[in-house]
C-alpha positions in Angstrom: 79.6 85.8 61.3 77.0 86.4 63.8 78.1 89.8 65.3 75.1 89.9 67.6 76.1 86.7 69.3 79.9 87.9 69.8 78.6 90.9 71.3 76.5 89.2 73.4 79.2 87.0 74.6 81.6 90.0 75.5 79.1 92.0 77.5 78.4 88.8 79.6 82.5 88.2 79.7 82.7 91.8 80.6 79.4 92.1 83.3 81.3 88.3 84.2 84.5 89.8 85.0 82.5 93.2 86.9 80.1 91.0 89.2 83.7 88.8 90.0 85.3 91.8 91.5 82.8 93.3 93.3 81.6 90.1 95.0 85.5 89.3 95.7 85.7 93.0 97.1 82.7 92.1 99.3 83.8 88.8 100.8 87.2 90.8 101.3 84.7 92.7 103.4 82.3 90.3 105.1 85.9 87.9 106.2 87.1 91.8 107.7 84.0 92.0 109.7 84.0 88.3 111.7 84.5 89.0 115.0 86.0 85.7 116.1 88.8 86.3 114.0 91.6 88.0 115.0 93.2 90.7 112.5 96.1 88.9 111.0 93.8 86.3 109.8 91.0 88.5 108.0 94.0 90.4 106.2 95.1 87.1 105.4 91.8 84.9 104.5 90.5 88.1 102.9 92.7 88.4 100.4 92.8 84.6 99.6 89.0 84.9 99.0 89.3 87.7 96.5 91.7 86.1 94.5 90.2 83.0 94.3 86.6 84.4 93.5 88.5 86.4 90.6 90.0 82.9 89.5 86.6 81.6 89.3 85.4 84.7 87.2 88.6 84.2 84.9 87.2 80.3 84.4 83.8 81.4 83.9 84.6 84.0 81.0 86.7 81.0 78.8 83.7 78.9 79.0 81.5 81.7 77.7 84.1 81.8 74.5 83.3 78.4 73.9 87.0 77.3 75.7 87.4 74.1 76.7 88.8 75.1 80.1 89.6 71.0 81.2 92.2 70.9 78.2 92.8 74.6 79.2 93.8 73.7 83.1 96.3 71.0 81.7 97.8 73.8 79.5 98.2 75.9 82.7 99.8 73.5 84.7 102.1 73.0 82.3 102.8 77.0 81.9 102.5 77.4 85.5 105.0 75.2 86.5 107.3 77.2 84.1 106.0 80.5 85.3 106.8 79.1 88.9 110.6 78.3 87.9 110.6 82.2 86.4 108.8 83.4 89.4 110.4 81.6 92.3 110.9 84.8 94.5 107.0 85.9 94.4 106.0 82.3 95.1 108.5 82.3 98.0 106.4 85.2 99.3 103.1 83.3 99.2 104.7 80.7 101.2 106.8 83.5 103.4 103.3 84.5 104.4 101.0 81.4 105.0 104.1 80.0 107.5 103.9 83.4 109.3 100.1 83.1 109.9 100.1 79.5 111.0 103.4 80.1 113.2 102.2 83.6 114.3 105.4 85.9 115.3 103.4 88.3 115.1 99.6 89.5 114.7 98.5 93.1 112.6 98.9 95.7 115.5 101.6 94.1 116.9 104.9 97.1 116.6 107.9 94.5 115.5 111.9 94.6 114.1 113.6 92.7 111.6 116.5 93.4 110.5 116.7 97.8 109.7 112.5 97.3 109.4 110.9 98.3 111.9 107.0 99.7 112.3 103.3 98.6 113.4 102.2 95.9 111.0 99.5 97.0 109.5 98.1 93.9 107.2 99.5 90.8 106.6 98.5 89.9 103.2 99.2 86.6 100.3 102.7 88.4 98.6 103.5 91.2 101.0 103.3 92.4 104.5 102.3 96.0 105.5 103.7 98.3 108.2 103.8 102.1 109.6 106.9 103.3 111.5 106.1 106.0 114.6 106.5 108.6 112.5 104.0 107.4 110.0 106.5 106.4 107.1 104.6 103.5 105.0 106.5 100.2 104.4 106.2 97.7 102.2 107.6 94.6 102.9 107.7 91.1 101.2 106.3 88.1 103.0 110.0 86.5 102.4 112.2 89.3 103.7 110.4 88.7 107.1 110.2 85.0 107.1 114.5 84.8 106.3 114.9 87.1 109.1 115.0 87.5 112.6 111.5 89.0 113.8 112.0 91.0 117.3 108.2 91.6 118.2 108.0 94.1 120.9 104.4 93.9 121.6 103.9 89.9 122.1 104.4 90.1 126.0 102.5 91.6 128.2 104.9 93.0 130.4 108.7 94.6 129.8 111.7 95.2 131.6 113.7 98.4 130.8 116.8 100.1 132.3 117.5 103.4 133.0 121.2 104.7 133.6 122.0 107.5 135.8 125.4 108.5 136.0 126.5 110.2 139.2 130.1 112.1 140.5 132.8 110.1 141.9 132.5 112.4 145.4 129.3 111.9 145.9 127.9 109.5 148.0 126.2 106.6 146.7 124.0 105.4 149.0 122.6 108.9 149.4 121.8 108.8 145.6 120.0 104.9 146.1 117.6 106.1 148.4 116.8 109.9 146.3 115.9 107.4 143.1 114.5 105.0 145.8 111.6 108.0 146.7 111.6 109.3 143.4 109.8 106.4 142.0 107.7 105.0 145.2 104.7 106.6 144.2 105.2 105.6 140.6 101.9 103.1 140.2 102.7 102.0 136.4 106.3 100.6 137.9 105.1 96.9 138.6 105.7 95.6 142.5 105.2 92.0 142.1 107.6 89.5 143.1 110.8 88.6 140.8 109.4 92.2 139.3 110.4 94.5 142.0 112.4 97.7 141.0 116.3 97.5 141.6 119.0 100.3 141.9 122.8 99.2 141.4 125.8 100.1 140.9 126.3 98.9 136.8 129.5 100.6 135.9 132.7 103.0 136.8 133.0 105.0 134.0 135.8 107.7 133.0 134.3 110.4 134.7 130.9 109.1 136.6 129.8 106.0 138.7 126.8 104.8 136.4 123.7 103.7 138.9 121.2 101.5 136.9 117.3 101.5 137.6 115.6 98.4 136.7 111.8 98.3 136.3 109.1 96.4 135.0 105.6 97.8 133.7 103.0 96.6 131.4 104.3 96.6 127.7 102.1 99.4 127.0 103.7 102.2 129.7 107.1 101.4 128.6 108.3 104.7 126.2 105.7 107.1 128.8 107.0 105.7 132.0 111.0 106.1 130.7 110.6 109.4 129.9 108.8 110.4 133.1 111.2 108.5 135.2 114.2 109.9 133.8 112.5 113.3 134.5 111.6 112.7 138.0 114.6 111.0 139.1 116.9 114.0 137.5 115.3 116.6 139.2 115.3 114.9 142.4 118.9 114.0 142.2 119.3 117.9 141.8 117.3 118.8 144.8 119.5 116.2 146.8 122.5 118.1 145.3 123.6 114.9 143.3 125.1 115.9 140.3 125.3 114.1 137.2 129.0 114.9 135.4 129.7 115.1 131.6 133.1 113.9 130.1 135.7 116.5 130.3 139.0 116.3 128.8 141.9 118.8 129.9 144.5 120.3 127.3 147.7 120.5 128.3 150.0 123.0 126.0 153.8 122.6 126.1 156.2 124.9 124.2 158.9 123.3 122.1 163.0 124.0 122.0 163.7 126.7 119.8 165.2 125.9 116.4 168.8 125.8 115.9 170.4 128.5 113.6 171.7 126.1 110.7 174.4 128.9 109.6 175.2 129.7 113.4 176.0 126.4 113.6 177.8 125.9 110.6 180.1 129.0 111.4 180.8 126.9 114.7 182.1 124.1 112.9 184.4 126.2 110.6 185.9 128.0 113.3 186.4 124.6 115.5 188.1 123.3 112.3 
């Protein structure tokens, strides 16, 4: 047994299998780094390009043990389409992901809902898709659970609508509180003025115990959580100042006091003596 020769051929297996995943590492890297291509691909392509360079290394090691890897890829289809049968939910996730990058609901940076998931996708990636919530809570999601789903991207658009409910006192006068919300946002400059975009102030519900005044707005998709909460701030304090008040559901208690309980012996005396 040539012991030298065996050794030989494990180093190069070994320096083989080393060289594989550092050159798959860096064209991970180099896809990352093209310009021209947006993020969701280079997660995407990236990862298809390690892989397949590590396949390559994997080929190139059975040659160097003297494996005929022709007879060897017949072999593998043959175990592959069994491993496929046993593996049908990890191959649904390959599949899951290249629909989502050629149909595109959404791209990496995009913030998105499905289902209880919701986060900024982080990577898109062959078997699983990657995201962080606002709080910066890591999730790990698999390219299938998305795909099944509805996807609710809140990023695609470049502009949103939101509403805003202020809830005033049946005595107070409503037109007086249309024009205080009226001034309160006119110097707003994130609330959008174009046409079909124009704010508007109505009258959206009577409630138990307020009239419910609705502000709709637009603004760029990017103001929206920063302009609600300033809004809601501004509008508030100026429906103070205009001695608008906004009422909170009140519920009034009214105690009765029950009929004394009948003496049971009193009463039975009664009967004897009516006897």
């Amino acid at each position: 047994m040539d012991y030298i020769a065996i050794v030989a051929d494990v180093v190069t297996a070994g320096l083989i299998l080393i060289a594989g995943w550092i050159l798959g590492n860096q064209a991970k890297k180099t896809i990352q780094k093209i310009k021209k291509l947006d993020n969701t691909l280079k997660s995407f392509l990236g990862g298809m390009a390690k892989y397949a360079i590590l396949a390559v290394s994997l080929v190139m090691i059975l040659q160097q043990f003297g494996v005929q890897t022709a007879s060897l890829l017949a072999v593998i289809g043959a175990a592959g389409l069994a491993i496929g049968l046993a593996l049908q939910g990890t191959l649904s996730n390959v599949a899951a992901g290249v629909m989502l990058l050629i149909l595109r609901p959404f791209n990496v940076g995009d913030t998105i809902s499905c289902g209880s998931i919701k986060g900024t996708v982080k990577s898109l990636g062959l078997f699983v898709t990657e995201l962080s919530t606002p709080d910066n809570i890591y999730i790990f999601v698999p390219n299938s659970n998305l795909w099944n789903a509805q996807i609710e991207n809140f990023s695609r658009n470049n502009t949103r609508r939101q509403d805003i409910v202020f809830g005033i006192s049946y005595n107070d006068d409503i037109n007086k509180a249309f024009k205080i919300i009226e001034k309160a946002i006119k110097n707003e400059d994130r609330i959008l003025q174009t046409k079909g975009k124009e704010p508007q102030i109505m009258v959206t519900n009577l409630g138990e115990s307020s009239v419910d005044i609705t502000l709709r707005i637009w603004s760029t998709t990017s103001d929206v959580w920063a302009l609600k909460t300033d809004t809601m701030k501004v509008v508030k304090e100026a429906l103070d100042k205009g001695g608008i008040s906004i009422p909170f559901p009140t519920r009034t208690i009214e105690m009765t006091q029950s009929a004394p309980a009948t003496n049971q012996s009193s009463a039975k005396k009664s009967a004897k003596k009516t006897a």
